[in-house]
Structures are given as C-alpha cells and as structure tokens.
Residue, then its C-alpha position, 0 to 999 in steps of 0.5 A: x532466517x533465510x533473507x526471502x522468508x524475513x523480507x516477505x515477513x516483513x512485508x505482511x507486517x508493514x503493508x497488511x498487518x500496518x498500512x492496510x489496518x490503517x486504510x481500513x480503519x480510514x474507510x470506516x470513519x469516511x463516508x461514502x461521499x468522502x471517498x473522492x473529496x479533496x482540500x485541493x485540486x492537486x490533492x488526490x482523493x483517498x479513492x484515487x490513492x488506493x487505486x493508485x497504490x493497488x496499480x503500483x504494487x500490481x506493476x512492482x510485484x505481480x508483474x515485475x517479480x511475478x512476471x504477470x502482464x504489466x498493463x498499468x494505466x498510471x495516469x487513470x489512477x487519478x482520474x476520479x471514479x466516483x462511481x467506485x464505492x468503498x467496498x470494490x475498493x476494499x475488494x482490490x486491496x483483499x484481491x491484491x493481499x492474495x495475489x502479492x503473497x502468492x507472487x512473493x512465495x513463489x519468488x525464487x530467492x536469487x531473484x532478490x539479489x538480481x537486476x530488474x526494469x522496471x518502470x524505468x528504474x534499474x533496481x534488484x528485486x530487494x529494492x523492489x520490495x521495499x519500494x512497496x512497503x515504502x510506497x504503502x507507508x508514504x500514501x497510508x501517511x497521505x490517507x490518514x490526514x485526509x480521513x482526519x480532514x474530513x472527519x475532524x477526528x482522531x484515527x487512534x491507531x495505537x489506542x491504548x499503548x504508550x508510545x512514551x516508554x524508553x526502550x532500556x538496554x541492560 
C-alpha cells in the first residue's frame, strides 16, 4: 500500500474513528454548563480544548499541507467562550472532518517526504501528520478525565472487549 493511502487510513482510524467517538461520547455525559468548567485555573475547559485542537489541525493541515491561509489566533483558543454551546462545537470538528480529508486526498505524495514551516517547526509533511494524530490523542486523554471529573462517571469506551487477552504468535 502506497505510503499517503496508509497514512490518511491511518488518520481517520486515530483521529475520527478513536479521538472523535471518544469527544463525542464526552459531549453527551456533560452538561451544557460543563463545557467551560475547570478544577484549576491552569486547566483549560473541555470548550477550550476543542477550539484549541480544531485551530492546531486547521493550521498543521489545511494550511500547512493544503496551503489555505494560516490565520491561527493560539492564544483565543484559551480564552473562555462560554457563549459557544456544545453543538457549534460538534459542527467545527464535523466542518473540520471534511475539510482535513479533502486536504489529505488532495495532497501529493512527494509532499509527505519534503520540508516544511510551520509554526516555527522544520518538519516533513509525514511529521506533520502524525503531529495531529499525536495531538488528538494527547487532548482526547485531557478531555476524557475532565468528563470523568465532572460527571464521576466511567466513559467505558471499550464497553464489552477484554482488553486482558494476549495476542499469541503460532
């Protein structure tokens, strides 16, 4: 399998198939009121997180490897918003899901191999997608405790499957 097709595979499992199903499932256990609570001011809130990681894939992705313009404002991503509501969000990562696979398709595949800037990094663009699938993960880890502080609950994400099998090479 050529190298683009395994990397843009393997994007959608970690970030849309994993990470989102994951936000997702988060959203519907908070509470409207939740989206922008915190345990500590150094904190950010769940809302904060998902504009934060929806500005870093527009700026690693759709500007960096689809050269749309790169109008990133980092510091507003923590700024509270709580006039946003859980829906506008769940539309920006749904916006941001069309948008990142139409740039990934579109992406020639010598470009995964070349240099890049971006945002102050030297990076070829296989780094830059991996960047996001790590990114994703790391915040998806982050949002998952908050939802678990805030709702005392378990997010059972593998529900059913026993995580305790061993694999067994014969």
């Amino acid at each position: 399998m050529p190298l683009k097709q395994l990397l843009i595979l393997e994007f959608d499992k970690r970030v849309f198939e994993e990470s989102y199903e994951r936000i997702y499932k988060c959203l519907s256990m908070i509470e409207e009121k939740d989206l922008w609570r915190s345990p500590a001011p150094n904190i950010p809130p769940i809302g904060n997180m998902l504009l934060h990681l929806c500005g870093n894939a527009r700026q690693w992705i759709l500007s960096g490897i689809g050269n749309k313009a790169d109008n990133r404002d980092r510091d507003q991503e923590f700024v509270l918003q709580s006039n946003i509501k859980k829906s506008e969000l769940i539309f920006l990562l749904q916006n941001l899901k069309v948008n990142i696979r139409q740039t990934l398709s579109e992406m020639e595949s010598s470009f995964i191999h070349e240099k890049h800037s971006i945002q102050g990094f030297e990076v070829t663009g296989f780094s830059m997608i991996i960047h996001v699938i790590e990114h994703f993960s790391y915040h998806t880890g982050q949002i998952t405790t908050l939802t678990k502080w805030l709702t005392q609950k378990n997010t059972d994400y593998y529900g059913d499957i026993d995580l305790n099998k061993l694999n067994k090479l014969n």
